[in-house]
C-alpha positions as CSV (number, residue, x, y, z in Angstrom):
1,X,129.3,42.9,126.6
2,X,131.7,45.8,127.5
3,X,131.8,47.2,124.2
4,X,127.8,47.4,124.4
5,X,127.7,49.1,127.2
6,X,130.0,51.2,125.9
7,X,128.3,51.7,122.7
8,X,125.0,52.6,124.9
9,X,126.5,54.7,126.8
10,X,127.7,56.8,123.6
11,X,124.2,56.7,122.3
12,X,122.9,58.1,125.4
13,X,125.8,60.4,125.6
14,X,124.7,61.8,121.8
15,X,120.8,61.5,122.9
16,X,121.8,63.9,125.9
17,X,123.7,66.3,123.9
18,X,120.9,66.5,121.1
19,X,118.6,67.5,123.8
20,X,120.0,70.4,125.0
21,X,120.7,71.4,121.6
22,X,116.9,71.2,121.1
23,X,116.5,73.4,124.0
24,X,119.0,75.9,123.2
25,X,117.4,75.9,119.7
26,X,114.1,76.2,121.0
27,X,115.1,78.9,123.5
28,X,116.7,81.2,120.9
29,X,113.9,81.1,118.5
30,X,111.5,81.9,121.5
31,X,113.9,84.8,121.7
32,X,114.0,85.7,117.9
33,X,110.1,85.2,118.0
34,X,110.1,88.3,121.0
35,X,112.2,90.4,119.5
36,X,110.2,90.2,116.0
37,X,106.9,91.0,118.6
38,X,108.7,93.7,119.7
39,X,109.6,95.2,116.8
40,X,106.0,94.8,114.8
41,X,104.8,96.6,117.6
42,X,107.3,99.7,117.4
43,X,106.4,99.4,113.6
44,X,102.6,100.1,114.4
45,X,103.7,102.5,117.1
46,X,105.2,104.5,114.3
47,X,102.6,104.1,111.8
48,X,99.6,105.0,115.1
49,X,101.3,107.9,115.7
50,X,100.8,108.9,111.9
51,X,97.2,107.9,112.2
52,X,96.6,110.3,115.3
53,X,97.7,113.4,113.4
54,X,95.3,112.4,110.5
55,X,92.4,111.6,113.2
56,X,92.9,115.0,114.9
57,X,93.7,117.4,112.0
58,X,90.1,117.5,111.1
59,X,88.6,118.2,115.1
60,X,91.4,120.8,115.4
61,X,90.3,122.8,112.4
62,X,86.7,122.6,113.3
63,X,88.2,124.1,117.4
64,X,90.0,126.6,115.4
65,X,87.2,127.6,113.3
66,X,84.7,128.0,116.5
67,X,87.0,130.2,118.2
68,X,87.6,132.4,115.0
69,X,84.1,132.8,114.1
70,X,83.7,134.1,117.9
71,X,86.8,136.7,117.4
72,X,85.0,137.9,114.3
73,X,81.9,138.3,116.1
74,X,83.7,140.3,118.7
75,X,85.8,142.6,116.6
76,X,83.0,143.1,114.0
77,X,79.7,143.4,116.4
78,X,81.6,144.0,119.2
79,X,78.9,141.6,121.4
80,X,77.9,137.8,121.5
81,X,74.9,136.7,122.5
82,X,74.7,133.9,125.4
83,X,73.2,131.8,123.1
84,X,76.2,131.8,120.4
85,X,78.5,131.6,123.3
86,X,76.5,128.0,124.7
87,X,76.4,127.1,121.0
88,X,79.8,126.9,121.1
89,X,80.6,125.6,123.8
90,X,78.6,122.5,123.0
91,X,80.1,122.1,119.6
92,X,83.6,122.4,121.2
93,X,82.7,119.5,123.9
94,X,81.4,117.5,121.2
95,X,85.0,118.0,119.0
96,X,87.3,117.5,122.5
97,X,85.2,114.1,123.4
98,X,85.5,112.9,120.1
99,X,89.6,113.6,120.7
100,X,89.4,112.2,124.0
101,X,87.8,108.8,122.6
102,X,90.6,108.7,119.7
103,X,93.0,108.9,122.6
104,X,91.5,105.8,124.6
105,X,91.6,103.7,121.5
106,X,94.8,103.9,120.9
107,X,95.2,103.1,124.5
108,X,93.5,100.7,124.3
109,X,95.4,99.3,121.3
110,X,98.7,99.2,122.6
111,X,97.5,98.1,126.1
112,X,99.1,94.7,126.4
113,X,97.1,91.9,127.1
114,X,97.1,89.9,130.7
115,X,94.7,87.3,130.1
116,X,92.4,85.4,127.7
117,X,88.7,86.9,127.5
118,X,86.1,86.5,125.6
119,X,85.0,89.4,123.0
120,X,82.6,90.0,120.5
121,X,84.4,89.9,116.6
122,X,82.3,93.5,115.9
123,X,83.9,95.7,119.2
124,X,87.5,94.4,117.8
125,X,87.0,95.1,114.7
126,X,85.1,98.0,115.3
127,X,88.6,99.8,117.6
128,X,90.7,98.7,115.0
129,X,88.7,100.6,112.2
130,X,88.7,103.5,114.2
131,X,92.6,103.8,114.3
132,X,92.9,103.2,110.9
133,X,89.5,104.7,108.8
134,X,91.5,108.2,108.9
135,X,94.5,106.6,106.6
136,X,92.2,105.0,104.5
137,X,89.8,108.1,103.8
138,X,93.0,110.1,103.4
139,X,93.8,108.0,100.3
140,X,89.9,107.6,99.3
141,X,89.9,104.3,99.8
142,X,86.6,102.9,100.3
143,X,85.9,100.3,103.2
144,X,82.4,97.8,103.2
145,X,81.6,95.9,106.0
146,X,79.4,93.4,105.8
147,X,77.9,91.5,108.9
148,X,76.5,87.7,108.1
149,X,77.2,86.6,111.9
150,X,78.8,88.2,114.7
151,X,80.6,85.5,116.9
152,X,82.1,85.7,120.1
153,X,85.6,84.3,120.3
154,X,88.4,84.0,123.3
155,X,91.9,85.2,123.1
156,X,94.0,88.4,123.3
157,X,91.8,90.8,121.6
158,X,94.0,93.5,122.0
159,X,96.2,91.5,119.6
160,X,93.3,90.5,117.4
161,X,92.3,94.1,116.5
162,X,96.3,94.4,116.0
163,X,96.1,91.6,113.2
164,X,92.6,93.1,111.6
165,X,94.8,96.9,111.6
166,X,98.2,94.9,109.8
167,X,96.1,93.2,107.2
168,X,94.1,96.8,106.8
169,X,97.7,98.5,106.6
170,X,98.7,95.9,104.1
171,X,96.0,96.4,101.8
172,X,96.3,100.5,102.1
173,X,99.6,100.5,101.1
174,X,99.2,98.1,98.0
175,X,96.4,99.8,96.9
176,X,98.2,103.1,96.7
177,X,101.6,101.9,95.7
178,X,99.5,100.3,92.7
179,X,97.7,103.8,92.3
180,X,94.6,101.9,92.0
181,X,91.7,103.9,90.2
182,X,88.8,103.4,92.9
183,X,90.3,102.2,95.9
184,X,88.1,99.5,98.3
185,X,88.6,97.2,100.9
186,X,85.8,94.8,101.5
187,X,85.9,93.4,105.1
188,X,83.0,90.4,105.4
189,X,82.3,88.9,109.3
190,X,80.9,85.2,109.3
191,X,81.0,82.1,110.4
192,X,81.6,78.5,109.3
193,X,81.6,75.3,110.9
194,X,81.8,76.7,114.9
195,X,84.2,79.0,113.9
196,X,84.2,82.5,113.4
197,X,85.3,83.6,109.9
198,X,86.5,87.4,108.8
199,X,87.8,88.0,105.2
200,X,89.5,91.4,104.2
201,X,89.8,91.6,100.5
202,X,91.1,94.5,98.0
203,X,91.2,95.4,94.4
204,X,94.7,96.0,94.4
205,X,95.4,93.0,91.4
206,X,96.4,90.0,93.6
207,X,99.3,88.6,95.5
208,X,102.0,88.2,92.7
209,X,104.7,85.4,94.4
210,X,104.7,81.6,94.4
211,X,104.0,80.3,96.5
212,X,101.3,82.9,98.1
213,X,102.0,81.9,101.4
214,X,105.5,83.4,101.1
215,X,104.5,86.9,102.2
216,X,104.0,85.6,105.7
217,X,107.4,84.7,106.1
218,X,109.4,87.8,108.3
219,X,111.1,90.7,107.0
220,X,109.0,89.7,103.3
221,X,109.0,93.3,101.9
222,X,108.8,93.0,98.2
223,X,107.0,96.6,97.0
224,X,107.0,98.0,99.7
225,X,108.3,101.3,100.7
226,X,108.5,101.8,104.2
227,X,107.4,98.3,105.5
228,X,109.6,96.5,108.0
229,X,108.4,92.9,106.7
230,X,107.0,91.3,110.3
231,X,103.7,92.7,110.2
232,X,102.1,89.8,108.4
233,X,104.4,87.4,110.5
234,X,103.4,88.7,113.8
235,X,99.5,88.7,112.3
236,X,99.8,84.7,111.5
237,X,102.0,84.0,114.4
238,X,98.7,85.4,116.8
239,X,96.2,84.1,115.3
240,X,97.7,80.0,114.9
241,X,99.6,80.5,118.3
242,X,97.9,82.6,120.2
243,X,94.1,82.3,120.1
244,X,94.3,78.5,118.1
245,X,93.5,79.9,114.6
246,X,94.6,80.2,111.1
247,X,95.2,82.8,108.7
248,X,95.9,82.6,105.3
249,X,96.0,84.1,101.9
250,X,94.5,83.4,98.2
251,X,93.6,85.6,95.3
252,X,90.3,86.7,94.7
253,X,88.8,88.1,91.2
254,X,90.5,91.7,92.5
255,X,92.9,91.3,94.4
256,X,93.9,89.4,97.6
257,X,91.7,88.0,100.3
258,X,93.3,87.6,103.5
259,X,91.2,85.1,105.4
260,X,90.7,84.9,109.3
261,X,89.8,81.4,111.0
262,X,88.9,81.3,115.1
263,X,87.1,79.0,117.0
264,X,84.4,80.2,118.7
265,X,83.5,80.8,122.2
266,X,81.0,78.1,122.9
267,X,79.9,79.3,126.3
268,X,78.3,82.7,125.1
């Protein structure tokens, strides 16, 4: 009888010690899980930054060209008229509120999310374009949207259009590492079965590792050049723990064909 109790108590002992060593497990990939947050968000921080110059390098020339084509006026004429002058004035408001609105997106972007709400796929998708289009026109890559159903979903959406730039960011890069003749992303916003579905897909030549799913695992960086590896992770990680999705990956006849899967709002 003594020895069984002492036997028990060992068991319990070992049951006791297994548990914390769950929670200190737990706790530390919690941690790990943070950090890589962290750092997938300085990595878009640093790649934003780029996409700012490329957004306002166009509006600037257009305020430099206004201003010089008023000097000329001056120093060849010597006069401008009132109207020329309101002309471009309006032109120039027109330029700084398109700068101003470039500004509140990113603002926007990086604004970090309190609570849950409910969004429209379209309005994510569409602030998440807007970051990025001036990357992907840079390299001439061509972008088609195409709109079969616009859901509403819940979650972070902040985080969402941070997933929808990654996968975006992912595709750029392959495509012109690849130095693929006629660049194109194709982005396609359905749905399926009460939830909403998005697929992105390139003609970049495919996902090239076995298996596929690989390239969602952190700090994966095969071909890439300046990529950190946790963008993907952090994308898969949002979607299946943070707004009760999936995301995954398969080839298509071009190229790969990232998919998107969230249950819709059902109270919309």
């Amino acid at each position: 009888m003594k020895k069984l109790e002492e036997e028990n108590l060992k068991l319990k002992n070992e049951i006791e010690e297994l548990k914390n060593k769950i929670s200190i497990e737990i706790e530390r990939n919690r941690r790990n899980d943070k950090m890589l947050f962290q750092q997938s968000r300085m990595a878009s921080m640093g790649e934003m930054i780029g996409n700012i110059a490329h957004q306002w390098r166009q509006p600037l020339m257009e305020l430099s060209s206004i201003t010089m084509e008023l000097q000329a006026k001056l120093e060849i004429f010597g006069k401008i008229s009132n109207q020329e002058i309101l002309e471009a004035i309006n032109k120039s408001n027109d330029i700084t509120k398109y700068m101003s609105q470039t500004i509140d997106d990113f603002r926007n972007f990086f604004a970090k999310d309190k609570k849950r709400v409910q969004f429209k796929i379209t309005e994510q998708i569409s602030s998440a374009i807007n970051i990025i289009n001036s990357s992907l026109k840079q390299h001439n890559i061509k972008l088609e949207i195409i709109v079969m159903k616009n859901s509403f979903i819940t979650g972070f959406k902040n985080e969402y259009s941070q997933v929808i730039i990654n996968i975006l960011s992912n595709a750029k890069d392959e495509l012109v590492n690849r130095g693929i003749k006629e660049p194109k992303i194709t982005l396609r916003i359905a749905e399926k079965d009460n939830n909403s579905v998005v697929e992105i897909e390139d003609n970049a030549g495919g996902v090239g590792i076995e298996p596929i799913q690989k390239i969602f695992e952190p700090f994966y960086t095969k071909n890439k050049v300046n990529g950190t590896g946790v963008g993907l992770f952090m994308s898969k990680l949002i979607i299946e723990n943070n707004m009760n999705g999936r995301l995954f990956v398969k080839n298509g006849e071009k190229g790969a064909k990232f998919i998107i899967v969230v249950p819709k709002s059902l109270d919309n």
